[in-house]
C-alpha positions in Angstrom: 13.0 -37.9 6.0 12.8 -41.6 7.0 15.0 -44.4 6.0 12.7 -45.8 3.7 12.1 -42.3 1.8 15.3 -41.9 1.4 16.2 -45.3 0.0 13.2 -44.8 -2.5 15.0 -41.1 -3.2 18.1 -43.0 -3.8 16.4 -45.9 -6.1 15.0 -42.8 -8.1 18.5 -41.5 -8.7 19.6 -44.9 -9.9 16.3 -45.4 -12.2 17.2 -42.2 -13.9 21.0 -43.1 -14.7 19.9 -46.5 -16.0 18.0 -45.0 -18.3 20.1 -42.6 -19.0 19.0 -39.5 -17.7 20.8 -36.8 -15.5 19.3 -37.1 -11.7 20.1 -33.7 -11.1 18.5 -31.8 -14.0 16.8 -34.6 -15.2 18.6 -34.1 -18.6 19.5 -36.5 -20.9 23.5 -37.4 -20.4 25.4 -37.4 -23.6 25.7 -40.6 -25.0 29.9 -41.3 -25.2 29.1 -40.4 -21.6 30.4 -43.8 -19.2 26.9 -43.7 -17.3 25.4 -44.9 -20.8 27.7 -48.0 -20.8 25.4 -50.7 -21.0 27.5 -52.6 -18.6 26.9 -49.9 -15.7 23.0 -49.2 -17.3 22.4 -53.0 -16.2 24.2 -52.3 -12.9 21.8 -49.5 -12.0 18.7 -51.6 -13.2 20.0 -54.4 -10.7 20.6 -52.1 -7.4 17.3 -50.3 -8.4 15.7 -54.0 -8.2 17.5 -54.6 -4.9 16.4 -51.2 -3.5 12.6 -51.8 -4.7 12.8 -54.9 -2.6 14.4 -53.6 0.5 11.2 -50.7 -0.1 8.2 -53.2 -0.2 9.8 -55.3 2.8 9.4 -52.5 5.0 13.4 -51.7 4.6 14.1 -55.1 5.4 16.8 -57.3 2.9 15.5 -60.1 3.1 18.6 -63.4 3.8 19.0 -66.3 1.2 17.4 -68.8 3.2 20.0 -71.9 2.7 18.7 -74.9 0.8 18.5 -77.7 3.1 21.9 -80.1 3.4 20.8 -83.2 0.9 21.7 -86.4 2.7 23.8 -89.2 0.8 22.7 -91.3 -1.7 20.7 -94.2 -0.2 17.5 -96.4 -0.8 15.2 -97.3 2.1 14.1 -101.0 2.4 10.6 -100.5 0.1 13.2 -98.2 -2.7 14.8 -101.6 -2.6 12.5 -104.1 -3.1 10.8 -101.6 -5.8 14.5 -102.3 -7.9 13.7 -104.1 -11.5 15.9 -105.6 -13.1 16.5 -105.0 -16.5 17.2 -108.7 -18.8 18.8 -106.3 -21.4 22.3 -105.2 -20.2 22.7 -101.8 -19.5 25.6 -99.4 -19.5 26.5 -97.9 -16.3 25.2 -94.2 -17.0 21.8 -96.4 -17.9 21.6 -98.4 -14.3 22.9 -94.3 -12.5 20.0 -92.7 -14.1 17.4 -95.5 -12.8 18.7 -95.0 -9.7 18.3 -91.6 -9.3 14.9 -92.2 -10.5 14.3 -93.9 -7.4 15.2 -91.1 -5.2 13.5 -87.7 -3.7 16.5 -85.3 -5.6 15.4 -82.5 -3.2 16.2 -84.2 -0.3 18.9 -86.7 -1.1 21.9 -86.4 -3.1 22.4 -88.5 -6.7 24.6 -91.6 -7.4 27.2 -91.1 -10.1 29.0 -93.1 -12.3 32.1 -92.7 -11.3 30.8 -93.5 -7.6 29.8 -97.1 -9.2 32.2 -97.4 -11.4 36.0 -96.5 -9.3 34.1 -98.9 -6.9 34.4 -101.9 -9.4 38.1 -100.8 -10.4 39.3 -100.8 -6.6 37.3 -104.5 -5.7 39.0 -106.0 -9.3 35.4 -106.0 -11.5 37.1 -103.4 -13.9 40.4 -102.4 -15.0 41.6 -98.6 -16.8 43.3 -99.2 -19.7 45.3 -96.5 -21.4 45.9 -96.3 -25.0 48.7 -94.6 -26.7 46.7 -91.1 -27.0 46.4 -90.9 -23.0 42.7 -91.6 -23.0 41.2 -94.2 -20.6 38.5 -96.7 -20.9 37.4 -98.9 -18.4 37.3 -103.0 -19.3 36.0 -105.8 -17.3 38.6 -108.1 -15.6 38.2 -111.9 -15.3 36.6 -111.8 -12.0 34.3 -109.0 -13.6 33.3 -111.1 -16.1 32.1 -114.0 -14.3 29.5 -111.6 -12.2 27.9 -111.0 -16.1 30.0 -107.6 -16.9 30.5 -107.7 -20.5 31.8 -105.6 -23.6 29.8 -105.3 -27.3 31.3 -103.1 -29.9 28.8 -100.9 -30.9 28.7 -97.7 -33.3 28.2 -94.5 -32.3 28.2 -90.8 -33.9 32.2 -90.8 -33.8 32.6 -94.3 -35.0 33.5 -97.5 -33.2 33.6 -97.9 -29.8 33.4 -100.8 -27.3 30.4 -100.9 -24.8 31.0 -101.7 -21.0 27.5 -103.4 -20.5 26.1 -105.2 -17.0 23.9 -108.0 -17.5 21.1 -108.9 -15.1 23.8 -110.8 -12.7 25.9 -107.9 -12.9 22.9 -105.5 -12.5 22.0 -107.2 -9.0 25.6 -107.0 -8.3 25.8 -103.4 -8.1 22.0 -103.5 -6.4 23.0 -106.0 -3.7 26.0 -104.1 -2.7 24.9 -100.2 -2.7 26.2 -99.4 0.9 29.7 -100.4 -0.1 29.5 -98.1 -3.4 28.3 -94.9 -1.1 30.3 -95.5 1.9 33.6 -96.2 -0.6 32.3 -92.6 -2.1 32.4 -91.3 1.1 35.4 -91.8 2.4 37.1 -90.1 -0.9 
């Protein structure tokens, strides 16, 4: 017997217990009986699968080939000059999103918010406040306010909130200084 009949005598054996059957006399097993748990019946469905592979690749298992390493976030020069800028202010997970829409996401790892936004805390743009219930909200300092960051109360589905929001200045802010953001990201 070869070692690829014997590994199709074996998947047979596991076909027959999934489905609950006895390999031996090919009789049905009783059904309290543990090889009708459908936790073990998906089990033998799975190695069956496995060993069906292994058969049709000439008793080869074939590896997980490993996705390619994505390479950090970045835009080349004509991603850049492609950037529009938006004259209605946007909120930081709006300005992330276009971003990434720039990109090739198979080949190059996303921006995030936080990336953008623990950026603007540690250069003095933003500032964490903490309220009373030990939640956090970012705000704009002074200094983040004069390169167009601004707040808007606005209503949402669990009431009242306040709105960080980037104007256009604000917008080419974060544009014009990309490298900093990623290479800041980095180094966490």
């Amino acid at each position: 017997m070869t070692e690829l009949e014997k590994i199709e005598y074996a998947k047979s054996f596991i076909d027959k217990l999934a489905n609950g059957i006895n390999p031996l006399d090919d009789s049905p097993v009783p059904e309290r009986d543990i090889v009708n748990n459908v936790r073990l019946s998906r089990c033998f469905f799975y190695v069956s699968d496995i060993l069906r592979q292994v058969v049709e690749n000439g008793g080869i298992t074939m590896e997980r080939v490993a996705k390619p390493k994505k390479k950090p976030f970045s835009l080349s020069q004509e991603e850049r000059e492609s950037i529009k800028i938006s004259d209605t202010p946007l909120t930081i997970s709006e300005i992330t999103k276009y971003l990434n829409s720039l990109i090739d996401e198979e080949k190059t790892k996303k921006i995030t918010t936080n990336a953008i936004s623990n950026w603007l805390v540690e250069m003095g743009f933003l500032c964490v406040i903490t309220y009373d219930n030990n939640k956090h909200r970012k705000s704009p300092t002074e200094q983040g306010i004069k390169i167009g960051i601004l707040t808007e109360e606005k209503m949402g589905q669990y009431g009242k909130y306040i709105a960080v929001l980037y104007s256009r200045s604000a917008q080419q802010f974060i544009y014009d200084n990309l490298d900093a953001i990623t290479s800041q990201k980095e180094t966490q």
